[in-house]
C-alpha positions in Angstrom: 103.9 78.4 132.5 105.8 78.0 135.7 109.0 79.7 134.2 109.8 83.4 135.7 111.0 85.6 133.4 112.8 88.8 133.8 111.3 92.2 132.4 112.3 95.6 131.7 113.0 96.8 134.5 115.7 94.1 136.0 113.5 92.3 138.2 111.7 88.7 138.2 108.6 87.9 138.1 106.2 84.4 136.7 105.4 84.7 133.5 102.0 83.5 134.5 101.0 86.6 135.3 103.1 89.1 133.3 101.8 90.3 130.4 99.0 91.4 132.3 101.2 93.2 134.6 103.4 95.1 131.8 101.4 98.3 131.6 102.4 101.4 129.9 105.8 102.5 132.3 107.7 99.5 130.5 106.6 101.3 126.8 107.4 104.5 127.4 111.4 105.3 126.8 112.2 109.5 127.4 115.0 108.8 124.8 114.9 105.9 123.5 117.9 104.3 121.3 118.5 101.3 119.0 119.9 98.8 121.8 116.6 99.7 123.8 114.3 99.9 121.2 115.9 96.2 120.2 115.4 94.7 123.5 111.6 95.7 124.2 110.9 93.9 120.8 112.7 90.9 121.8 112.1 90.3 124.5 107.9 90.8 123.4 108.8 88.0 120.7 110.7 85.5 123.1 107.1 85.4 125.4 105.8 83.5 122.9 107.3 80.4 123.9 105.9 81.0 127.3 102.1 81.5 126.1 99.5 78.7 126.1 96.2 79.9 126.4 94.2 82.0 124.2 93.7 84.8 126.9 97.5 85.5 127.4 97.7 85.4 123.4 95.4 88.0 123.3 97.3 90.0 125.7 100.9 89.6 124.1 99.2 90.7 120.9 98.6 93.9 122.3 101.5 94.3 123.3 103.2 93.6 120.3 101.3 96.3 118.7 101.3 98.6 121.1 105.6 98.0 121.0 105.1 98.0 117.2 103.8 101.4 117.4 106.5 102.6 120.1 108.9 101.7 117.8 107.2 103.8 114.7 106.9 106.7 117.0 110.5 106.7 118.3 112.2 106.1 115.0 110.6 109.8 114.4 113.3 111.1 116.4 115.7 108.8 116.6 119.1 109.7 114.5 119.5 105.8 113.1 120.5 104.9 109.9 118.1 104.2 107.2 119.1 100.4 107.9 119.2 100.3 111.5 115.4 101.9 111.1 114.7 99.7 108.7 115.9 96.0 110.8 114.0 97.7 114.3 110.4 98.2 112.3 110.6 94.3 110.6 111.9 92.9 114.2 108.6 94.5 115.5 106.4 93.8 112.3 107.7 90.2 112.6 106.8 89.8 116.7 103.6 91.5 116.0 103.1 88.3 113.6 103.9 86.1 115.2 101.9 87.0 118.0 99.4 86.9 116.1 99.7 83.5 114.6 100.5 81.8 118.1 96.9 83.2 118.9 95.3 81.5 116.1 97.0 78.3 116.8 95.2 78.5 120.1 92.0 80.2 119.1 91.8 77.2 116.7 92.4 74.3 119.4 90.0 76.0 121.9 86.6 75.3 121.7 84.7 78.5 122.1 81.1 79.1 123.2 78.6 81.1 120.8 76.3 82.8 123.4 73.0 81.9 124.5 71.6 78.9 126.0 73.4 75.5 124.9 70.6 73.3 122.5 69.5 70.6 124.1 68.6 67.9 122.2 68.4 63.6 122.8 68.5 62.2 126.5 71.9 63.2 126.9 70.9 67.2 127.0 71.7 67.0 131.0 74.8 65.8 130.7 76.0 68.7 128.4 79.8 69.4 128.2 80.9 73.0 130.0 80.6 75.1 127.2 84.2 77.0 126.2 84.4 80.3 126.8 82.6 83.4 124.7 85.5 85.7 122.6 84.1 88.7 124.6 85.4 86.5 127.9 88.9 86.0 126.6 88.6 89.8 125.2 88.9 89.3 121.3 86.5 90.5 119.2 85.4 88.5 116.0 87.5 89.9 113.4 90.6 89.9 115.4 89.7 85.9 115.7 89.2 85.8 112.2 92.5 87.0 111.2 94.4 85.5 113.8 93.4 81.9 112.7 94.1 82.5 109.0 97.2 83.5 109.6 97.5 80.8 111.6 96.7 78.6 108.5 99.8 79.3 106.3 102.4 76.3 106.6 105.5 76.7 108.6 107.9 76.5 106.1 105.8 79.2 104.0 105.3 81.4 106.7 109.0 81.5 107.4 110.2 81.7 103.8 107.7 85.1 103.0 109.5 86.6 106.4 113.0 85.7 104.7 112.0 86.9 101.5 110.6 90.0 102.9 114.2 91.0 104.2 116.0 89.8 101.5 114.1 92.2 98.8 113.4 94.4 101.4 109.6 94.6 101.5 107.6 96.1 104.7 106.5 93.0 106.7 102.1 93.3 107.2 99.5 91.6 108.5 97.5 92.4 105.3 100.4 90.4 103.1 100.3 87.2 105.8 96.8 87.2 105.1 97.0 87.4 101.2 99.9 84.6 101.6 96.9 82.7 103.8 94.3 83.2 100.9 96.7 81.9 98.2 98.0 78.8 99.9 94.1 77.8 100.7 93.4 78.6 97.0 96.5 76.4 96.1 95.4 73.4 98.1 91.6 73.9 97.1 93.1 73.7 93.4 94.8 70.6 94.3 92.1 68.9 95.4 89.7 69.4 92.6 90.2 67.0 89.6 87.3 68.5 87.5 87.6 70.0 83.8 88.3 73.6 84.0 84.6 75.4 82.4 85.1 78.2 79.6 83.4 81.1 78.2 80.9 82.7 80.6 81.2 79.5 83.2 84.8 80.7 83.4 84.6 83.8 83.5 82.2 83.6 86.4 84.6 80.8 88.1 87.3 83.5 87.7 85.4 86.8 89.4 84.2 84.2 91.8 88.1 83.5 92.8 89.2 87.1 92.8 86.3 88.5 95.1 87.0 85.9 97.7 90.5 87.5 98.0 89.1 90.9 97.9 86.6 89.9 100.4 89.8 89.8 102.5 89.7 93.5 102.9 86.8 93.4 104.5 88.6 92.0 107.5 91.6 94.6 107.7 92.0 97.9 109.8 92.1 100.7 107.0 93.9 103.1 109.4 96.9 100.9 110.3 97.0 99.0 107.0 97.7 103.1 105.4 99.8 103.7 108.7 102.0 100.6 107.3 102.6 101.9 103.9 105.2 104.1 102.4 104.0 107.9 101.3 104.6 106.5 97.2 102.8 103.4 97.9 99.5 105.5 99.3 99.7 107.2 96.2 99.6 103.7 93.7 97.1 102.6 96.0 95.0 105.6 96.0 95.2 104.5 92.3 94.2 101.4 92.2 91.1 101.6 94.4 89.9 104.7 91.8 90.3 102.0 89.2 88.3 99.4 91.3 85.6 101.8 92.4 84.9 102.3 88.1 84.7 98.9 87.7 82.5 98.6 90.4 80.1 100.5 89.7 80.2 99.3 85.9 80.0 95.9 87.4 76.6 97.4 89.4 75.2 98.5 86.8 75.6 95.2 84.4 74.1 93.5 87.2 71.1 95.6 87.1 70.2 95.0 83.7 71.8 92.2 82.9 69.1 89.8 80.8 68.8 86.1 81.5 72.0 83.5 81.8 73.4 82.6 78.8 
């Protein structure tokens, strides 16, 4: 962390403490333009190589998505072809994910500190370790932990192919997917790892509904108002959809659940 870089505005500074000194006059462009719009996002994703602790992680995260949102908000009036817009908002989706998964790698090396007074237990409870420090300390709240370590958890080589893939066909580049891609590749390994008889009938059925809600409790983790910020008008729509779908089964599922008679 010795390294100086060189930020928007021409001059040098350590990177030690730069993110914290970026503040909103290197975000805010009066008319901003493809070549400027380019560089802020690079130059967010080429800090990464500079951050190694999981305070400054934090605070290039923010960034990212406060540059990811720039770059939403200036494509609104920015005369750019429909490709040039489209490259711009995956260069910021992908530096927003990446971020994001350098501060799980940390988060998931650090040992943090859960509050309260530290257990003490055995003859060895005064010579306790100096407990790591809270997520309210290194300003990260739970869920923001949570989804930074999972994406964190998807292979290299899988993390890179879905970005790839995503430009090649074209798809919008989310968080939400990089966590769906996190939730398959553990249910992949967890599948590879158990060599007992698949059950049938009712036993498999439950087995199933068991797999599927642990993906769906997924959701519980995601920002509603980005995550429909992120999606195209037509996509709203099929989701809109979908969820009226859901909510019926739901509430049919509720309701078998409250009469439902003993196991079978």
């Amino acid at each position: 962390m010795a390294e100086s870089i060189r930020v928007l505005d021409g001059t040098e500074r350590s990177n030690g403490g730069a993110i914290a000194d970026w503040g909103d006059r290197q975000l805010r462009l009066a008319e901003p333009d493809f070549d400027q719009l380019s560089a802020i996002v690079r130059q967010t994703r080429d800090m990464i190589q500079y951050i190694d602790n999981a305070r400054e992680s934090a605070l290039l995260v923010r960034r990212a998505h406060a540059v990811q949102a720039l770059v939403d908000e200036a494509l609104k009036n920015c005369h750019l072809l429909e490709e040039q817009q489209f490259e711009l908002r995956q260069e910021a989706a992908e530096a927003h994910l990446r971020t994001q998964r350098r501060a799980g790698e940390l988060l998931a090396e650090l040992v943090l500190h859960p509050g309260g007074r530290p257990r003490e237990t055995g003859p060895s409870a005064g010579a306790v370790s100096r407990p790591g420090p809270t997520l309210r300390e290194l300003g990260i709240d739970r869920h923001e932990s949570h989804r930074w370590q999972r994406i964190a958890t998807v292979p290299a080589d899988l993390f890179e192919e879905h970005i790839a893939s995503c430009r090649r066909e074209r798809k919008e580049l989310t968080t939400g997917r990089v966590l769906v891609l996190a939730s398959r590749a553990l249910e992949t390994e967890r599948d590879a790892s158990d060599g007992e008889s698949r059950p049938s009938g009712g036993q498999a059925l439950l087995v199933e509904y068991r797999r599927a809600m642990r993906h769906l409790s997924e959701l519980l983790w995601l920002d509603p108002a980005p995550l429909a910020r992120a999606m195209a008008r037509g996509e709203r729509g099929e989701e809109v959809a979908s969820l009226s779908r859901l909510r019926t089964w739901l509430d049919e599922f509720e309701h078998a659940l409250g009469s439902a008679g003993p196991p079978v």
